[in-house]
C-alpha positions in Angstrom: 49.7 -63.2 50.2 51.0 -66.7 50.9 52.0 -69.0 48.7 49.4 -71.4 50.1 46.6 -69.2 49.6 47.4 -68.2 45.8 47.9 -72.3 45.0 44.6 -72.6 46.7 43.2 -69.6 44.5 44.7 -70.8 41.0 43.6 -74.6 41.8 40.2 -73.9 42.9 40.0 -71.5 39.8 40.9 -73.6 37.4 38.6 -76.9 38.9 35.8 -74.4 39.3 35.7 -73.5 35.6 36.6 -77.1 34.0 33.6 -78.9 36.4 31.3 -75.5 35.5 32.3 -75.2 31.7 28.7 -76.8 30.5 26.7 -74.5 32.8 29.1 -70.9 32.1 28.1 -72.2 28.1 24.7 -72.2 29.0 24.5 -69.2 30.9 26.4 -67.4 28.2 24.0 -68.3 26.0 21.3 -67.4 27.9 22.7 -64.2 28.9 23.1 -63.6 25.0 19.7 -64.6 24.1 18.3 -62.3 27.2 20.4 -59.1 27.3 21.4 -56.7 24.2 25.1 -56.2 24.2 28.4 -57.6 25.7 28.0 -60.8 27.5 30.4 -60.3 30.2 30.5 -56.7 31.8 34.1 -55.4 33.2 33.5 -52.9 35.7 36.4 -50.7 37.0 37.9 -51.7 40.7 40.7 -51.4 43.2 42.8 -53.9 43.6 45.3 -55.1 45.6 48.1 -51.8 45.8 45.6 -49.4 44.5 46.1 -50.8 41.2 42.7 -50.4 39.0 41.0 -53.7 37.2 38.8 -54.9 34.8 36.6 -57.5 37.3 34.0 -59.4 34.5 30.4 -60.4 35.7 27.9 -61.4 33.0 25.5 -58.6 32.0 21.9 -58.8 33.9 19.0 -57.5 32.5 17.0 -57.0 35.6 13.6 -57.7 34.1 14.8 -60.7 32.7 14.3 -64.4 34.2 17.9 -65.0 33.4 18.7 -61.8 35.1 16.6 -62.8 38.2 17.9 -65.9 38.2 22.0 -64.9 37.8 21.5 -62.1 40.4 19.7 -64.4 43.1 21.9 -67.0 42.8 25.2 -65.4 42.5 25.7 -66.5 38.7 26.9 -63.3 37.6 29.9 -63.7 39.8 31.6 -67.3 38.0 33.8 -65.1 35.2 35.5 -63.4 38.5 37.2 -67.0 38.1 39.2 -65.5 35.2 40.3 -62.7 37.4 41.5 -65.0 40.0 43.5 -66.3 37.2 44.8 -63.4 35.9 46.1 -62.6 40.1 43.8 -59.7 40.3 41.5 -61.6 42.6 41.5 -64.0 44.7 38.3 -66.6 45.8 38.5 -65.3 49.1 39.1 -61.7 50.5 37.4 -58.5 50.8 34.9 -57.4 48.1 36.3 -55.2 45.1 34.8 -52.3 45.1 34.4 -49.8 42.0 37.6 -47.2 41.8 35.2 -44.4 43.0 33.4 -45.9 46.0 36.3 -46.6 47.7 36.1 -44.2 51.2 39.8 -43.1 51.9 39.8 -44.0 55.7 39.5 -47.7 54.9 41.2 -47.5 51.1 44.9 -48.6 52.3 43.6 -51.8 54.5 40.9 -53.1 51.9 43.7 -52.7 49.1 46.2 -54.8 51.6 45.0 -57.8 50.1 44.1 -59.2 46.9 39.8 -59.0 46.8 37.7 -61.5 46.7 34.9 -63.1 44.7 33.3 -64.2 47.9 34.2 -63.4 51.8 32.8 -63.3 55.1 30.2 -61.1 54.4 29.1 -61.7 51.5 28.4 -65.2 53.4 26.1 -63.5 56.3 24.2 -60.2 55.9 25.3 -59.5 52.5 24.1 -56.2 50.5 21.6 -55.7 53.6 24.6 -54.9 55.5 25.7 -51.1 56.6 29.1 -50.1 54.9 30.3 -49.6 58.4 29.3 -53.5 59.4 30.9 -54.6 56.4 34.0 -52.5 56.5 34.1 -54.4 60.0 33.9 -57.6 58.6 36.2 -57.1 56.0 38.9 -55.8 58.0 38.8 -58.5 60.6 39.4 -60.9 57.4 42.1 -58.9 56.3 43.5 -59.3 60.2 42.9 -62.7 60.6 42.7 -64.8 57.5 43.8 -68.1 57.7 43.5 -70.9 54.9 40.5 -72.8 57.1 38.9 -69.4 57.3 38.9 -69.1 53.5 37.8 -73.6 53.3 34.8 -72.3 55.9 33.8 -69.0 53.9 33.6 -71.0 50.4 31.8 -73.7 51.9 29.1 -71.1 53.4 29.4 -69.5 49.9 28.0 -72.4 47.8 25.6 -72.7 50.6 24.1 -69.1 50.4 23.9 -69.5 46.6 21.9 -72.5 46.5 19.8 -70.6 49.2 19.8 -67.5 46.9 19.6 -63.6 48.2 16.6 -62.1 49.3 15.2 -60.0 46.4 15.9 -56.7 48.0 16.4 -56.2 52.2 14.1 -53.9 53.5 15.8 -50.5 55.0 16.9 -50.6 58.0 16.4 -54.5 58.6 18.9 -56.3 60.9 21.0 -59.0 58.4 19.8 -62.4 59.6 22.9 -64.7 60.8 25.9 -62.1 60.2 29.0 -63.3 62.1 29.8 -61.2 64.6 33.7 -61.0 65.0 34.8 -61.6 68.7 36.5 -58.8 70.2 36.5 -56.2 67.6 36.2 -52.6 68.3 34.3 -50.5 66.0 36.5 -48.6 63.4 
């Protein structure tokens, strides 16, 4: 990882949680009032080497109106700003995944790279995306990132918050508006 991209990471981290400290105490507090248990959630991942971490999310109690709202909007994601702290992740890259999803034939390129709170796309088709359509996506990131690629995929990442996810895709559904990479052969 350049230099650049990890003083973008820890700046951005760092303005992100002093400008959003009021709201992550109010959603801790909701999240406390709405869900029994642990506030924040660590679930197990693979990061960047193969190495195994603890990536945080607050807990969602799915039949909650906090939980709507933090899953919708992407809420659930803002501790992963500690984690970019930490170096485990950065804001941009591919999508941790938990230690025992990761399929072999795309393990050693996904782990390449430090993952990412957000990335390209997460920004398009998102969870109604086909692993294969998002292992394409990721590794043309992994290929190509530049730091205006990462400026571009935050900027469409605030936007698709404030837009929220759809609920649930239906089966089988095209994503709307996924970026097609140009001239990338599928893996």
């Amino acid at each position: 990882m350049s230099l650049s991209k990890r003083a973008v990471d820890l700046l951005g981290a760092v303005l992100l949680l002093l400008l959003l400290a009021p709201a992550l105490a109010a959603l801790t507090a909701a999240v406390a009032v709405s869900a029994r248990g642990r506030v924040l959630v660590p679930k197990r991942c693979t990061g960047a080497g193969g190495r195994p971490f603890r990536m945080l999310a607050f807990r969602v109690a799915p039949g909650t109106r906090t939980g709507r709202l933090l899953h919708r909007h992407y809420l659930d994601h803002l501790p992963q700003l500690v984690n970019v702290l930490r170096g485990e992740m950065s804001l941009v890259g591919p999508r941790p995944l938990p230690v025992d999803r990761i399929p072999a034939d795309s393990a050693r390129a996904r782990t390449s790279v430090r993952p990412g709170i957000t990335g390209l796309w997460q920004t398009g088709g998102r969870s109604g995306l086909p692993w294969e359509e998002m292992a394409v996506q990721d590794l043309h990131y992994i290929r190509e990132h530049w730091l205006g690629m990462d400026l571009m995929i935050l900027a469409r990442t605030v936007s698709t918050a404030r837009r929220g996810r759809p609920v649930r895709a239906a089966a089988g559904a095209p994503p709307a508006r996924v970026p097609r990479p140009q001239g990338l052969r599928q893996a």
